[in-house]
C-alpha positions as CSV (number, residue, x, y, z in Angstrom):
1,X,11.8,17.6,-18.1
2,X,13.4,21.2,-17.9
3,X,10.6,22.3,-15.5
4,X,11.8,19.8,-13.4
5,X,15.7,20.8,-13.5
6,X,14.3,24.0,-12.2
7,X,12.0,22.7,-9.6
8,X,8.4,23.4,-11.7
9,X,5.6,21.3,-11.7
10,X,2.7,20.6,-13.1
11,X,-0.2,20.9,-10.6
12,X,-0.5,17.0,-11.9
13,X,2.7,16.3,-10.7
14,X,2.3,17.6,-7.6
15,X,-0.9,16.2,-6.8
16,X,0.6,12.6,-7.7
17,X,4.0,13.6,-5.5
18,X,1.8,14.6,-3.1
19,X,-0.5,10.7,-2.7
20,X,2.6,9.2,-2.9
21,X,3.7,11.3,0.3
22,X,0.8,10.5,2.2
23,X,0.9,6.4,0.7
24,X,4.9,6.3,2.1
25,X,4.2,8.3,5.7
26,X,0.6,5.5,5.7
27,X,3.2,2.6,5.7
28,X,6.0,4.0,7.8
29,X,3.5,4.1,10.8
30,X,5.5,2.7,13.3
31,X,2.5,0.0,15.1
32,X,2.5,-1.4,12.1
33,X,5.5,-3.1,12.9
34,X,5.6,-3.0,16.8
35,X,1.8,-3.5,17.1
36,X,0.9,-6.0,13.6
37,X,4.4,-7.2,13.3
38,X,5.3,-6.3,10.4
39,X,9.3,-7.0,10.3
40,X,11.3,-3.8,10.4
41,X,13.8,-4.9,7.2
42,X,14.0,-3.5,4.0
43,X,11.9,-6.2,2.8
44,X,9.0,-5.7,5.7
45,X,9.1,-1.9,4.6
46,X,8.6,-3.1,1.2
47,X,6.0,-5.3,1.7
48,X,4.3,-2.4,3.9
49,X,4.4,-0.4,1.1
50,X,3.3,-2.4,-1.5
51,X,-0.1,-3.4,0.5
52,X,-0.7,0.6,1.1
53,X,-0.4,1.1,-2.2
54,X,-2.7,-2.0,-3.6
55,X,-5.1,-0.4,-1.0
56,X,-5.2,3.1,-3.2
57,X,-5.6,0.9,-6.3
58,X,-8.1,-0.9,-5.5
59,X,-10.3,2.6,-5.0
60,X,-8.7,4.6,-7.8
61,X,-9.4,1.2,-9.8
62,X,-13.0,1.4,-8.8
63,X,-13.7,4.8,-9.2
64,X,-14.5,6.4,-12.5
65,X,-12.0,8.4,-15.2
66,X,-9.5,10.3,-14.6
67,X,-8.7,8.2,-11.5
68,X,-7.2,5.4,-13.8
69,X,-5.0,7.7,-15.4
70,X,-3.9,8.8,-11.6
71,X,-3.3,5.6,-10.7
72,X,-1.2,4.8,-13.4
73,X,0.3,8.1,-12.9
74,X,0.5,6.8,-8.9
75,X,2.4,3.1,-9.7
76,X,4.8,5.2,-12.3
77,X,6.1,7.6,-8.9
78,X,6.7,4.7,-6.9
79,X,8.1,1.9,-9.3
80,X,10.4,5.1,-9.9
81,X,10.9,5.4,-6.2
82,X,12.1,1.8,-6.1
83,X,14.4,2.2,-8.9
84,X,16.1,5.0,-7.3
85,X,16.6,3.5,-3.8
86,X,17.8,0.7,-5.8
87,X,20.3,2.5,-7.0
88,X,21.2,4.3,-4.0
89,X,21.7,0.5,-2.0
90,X,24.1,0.4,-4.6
91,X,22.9,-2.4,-7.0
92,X,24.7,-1.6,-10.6
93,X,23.0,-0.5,-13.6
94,X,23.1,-3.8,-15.3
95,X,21.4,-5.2,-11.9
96,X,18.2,-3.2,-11.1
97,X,16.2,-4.0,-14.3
98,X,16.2,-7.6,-13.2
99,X,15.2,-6.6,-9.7
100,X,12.8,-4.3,-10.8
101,X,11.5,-7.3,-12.5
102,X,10.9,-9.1,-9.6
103,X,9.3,-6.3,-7.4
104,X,6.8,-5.8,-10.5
105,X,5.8,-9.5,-10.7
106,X,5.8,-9.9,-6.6
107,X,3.8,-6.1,-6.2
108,X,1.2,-8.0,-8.4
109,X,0.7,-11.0,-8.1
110,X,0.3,-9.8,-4.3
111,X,-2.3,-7.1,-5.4
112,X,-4.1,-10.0,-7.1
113,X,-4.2,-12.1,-3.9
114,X,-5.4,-9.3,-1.7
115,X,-7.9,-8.3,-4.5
116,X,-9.4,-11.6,-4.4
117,X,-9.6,-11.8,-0.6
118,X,-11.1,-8.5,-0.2
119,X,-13.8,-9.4,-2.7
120,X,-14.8,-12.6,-1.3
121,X,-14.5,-10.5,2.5
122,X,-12.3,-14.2,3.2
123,X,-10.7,-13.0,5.8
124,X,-8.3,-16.4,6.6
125,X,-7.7,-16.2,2.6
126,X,-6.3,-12.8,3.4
127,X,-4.6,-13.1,6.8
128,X,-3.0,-16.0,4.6
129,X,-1.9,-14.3,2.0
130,X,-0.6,-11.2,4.4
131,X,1.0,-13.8,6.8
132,X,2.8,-15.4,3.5
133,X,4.1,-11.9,2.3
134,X,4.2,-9.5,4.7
135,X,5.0,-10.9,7.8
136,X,7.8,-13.2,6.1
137,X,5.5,-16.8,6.4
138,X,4.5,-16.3,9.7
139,X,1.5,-18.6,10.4
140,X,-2.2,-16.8,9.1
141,X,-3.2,-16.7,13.1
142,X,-1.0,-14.1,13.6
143,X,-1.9,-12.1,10.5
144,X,-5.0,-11.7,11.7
145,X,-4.9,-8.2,13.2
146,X,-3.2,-7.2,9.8
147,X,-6.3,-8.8,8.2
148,X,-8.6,-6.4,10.5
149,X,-6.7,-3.5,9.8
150,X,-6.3,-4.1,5.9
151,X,-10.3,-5.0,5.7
152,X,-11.1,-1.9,8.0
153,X,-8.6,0.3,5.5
154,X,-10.3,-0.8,2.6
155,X,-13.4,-0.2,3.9
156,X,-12.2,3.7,4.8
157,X,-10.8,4.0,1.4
158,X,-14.3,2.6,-0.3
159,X,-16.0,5.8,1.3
160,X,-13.8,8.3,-0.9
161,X,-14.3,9.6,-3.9
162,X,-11.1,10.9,-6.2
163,X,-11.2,14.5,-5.1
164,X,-11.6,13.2,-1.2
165,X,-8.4,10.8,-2.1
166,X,-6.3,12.9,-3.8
167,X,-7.4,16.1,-2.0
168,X,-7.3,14.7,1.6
169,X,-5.3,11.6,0.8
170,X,-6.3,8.4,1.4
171,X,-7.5,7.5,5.1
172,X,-6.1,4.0,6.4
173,X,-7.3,2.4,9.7
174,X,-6.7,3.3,13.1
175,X,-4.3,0.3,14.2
176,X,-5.4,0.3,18.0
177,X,-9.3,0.0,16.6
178,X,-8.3,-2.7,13.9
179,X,-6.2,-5.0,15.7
180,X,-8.8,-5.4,18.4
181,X,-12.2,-7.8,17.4
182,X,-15.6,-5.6,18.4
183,X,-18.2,-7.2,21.0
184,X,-21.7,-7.9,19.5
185,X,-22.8,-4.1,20.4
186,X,-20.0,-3.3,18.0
187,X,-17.7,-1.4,20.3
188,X,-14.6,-2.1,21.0
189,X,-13.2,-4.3,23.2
């Protein structure tokens, strides 16, 4: 905690402050919410968030130790982050545990939606669940290029391993390339 005060870190620390960086700048991308739709709101950054960050999960989840440990390390930094812009919006002390609450129980039971989806590669399951969440219940049609991109950044993501994730930092779809279907030659259109 002292370190801190004085602007030391651990090289822990900075490796975590550092994938939460590269997570945030992932979801601020601005076609995500000119070119997928994504609603530029505090809830639609949110919700932008949230789905970057289930995306790391689900690879640090799948990956052997210490990456648990870095992903619990990884949702600590950013329910933290939350807290603190919380605060800064100007919700009261006695308010933000009870929203923090809520943006626990919706970051996942969300991360248990898109989990499911991705597994079962249901991609109107998932275009339903994004369309529910993200885009603010939009109808799944028109979450289906956020379907594409979310399938094609989990796929990207599946190719790391921890040193390449935290190293590098995690590697998300190109929108242009996800939001458009590929021809049967696989290029595309």
């Amino acid at each position: 905690m002292i370190g801190r005060l004085f602007g030391r870190t651990s090289p822990r620390e900075r490796m975590i402050r550092d994938l939460h960086v590269r997570i945030n700048a992932a979801a601020r991308v601005p076609a995500l919410y000119t070119a997928l739709g994504v609603p530029d709101t505090v809830e639609g950054r949110f919700e932008c968030l949230s789905l970057h960050v289930i995306l790391v999960l689900r690879r640090l989840n799948r990956l052997p130790e210490p990456a648990a440990d870095v992903a619990q390390d990884l949702i600590n930094a950013i329910f933290l982050q939350l807290d603190s812009s919380l605060r800064e919006s100007g919700i009261g002390d006695f308010g933000v545990p009870k929203r923090m609450k809520k943006l626990g129980a919706a970051f996942y039971g969300r991360a248990a939606g898109y989990d499911a989806a991705l597994d079962a590669g249901d991609g109107d399951a998932l275009a339903g669940a994004l369309a529910r969440n993200v885009l603010g219940g939009a109808a799944p049609a028109d979450a289906a290029d956020l379907a594409r991109y979310v399938t094609a950044s989990d796929r990207l993501l599946a190719s790391l391993d921890l040193d390449a994730l935290v190293d590098a930092g995690p590697r998300f779809a190109a929108i242009e390339s996800a939001a458009q279907p590929a021809n049967q030659s696989g290029v595309s259109r």
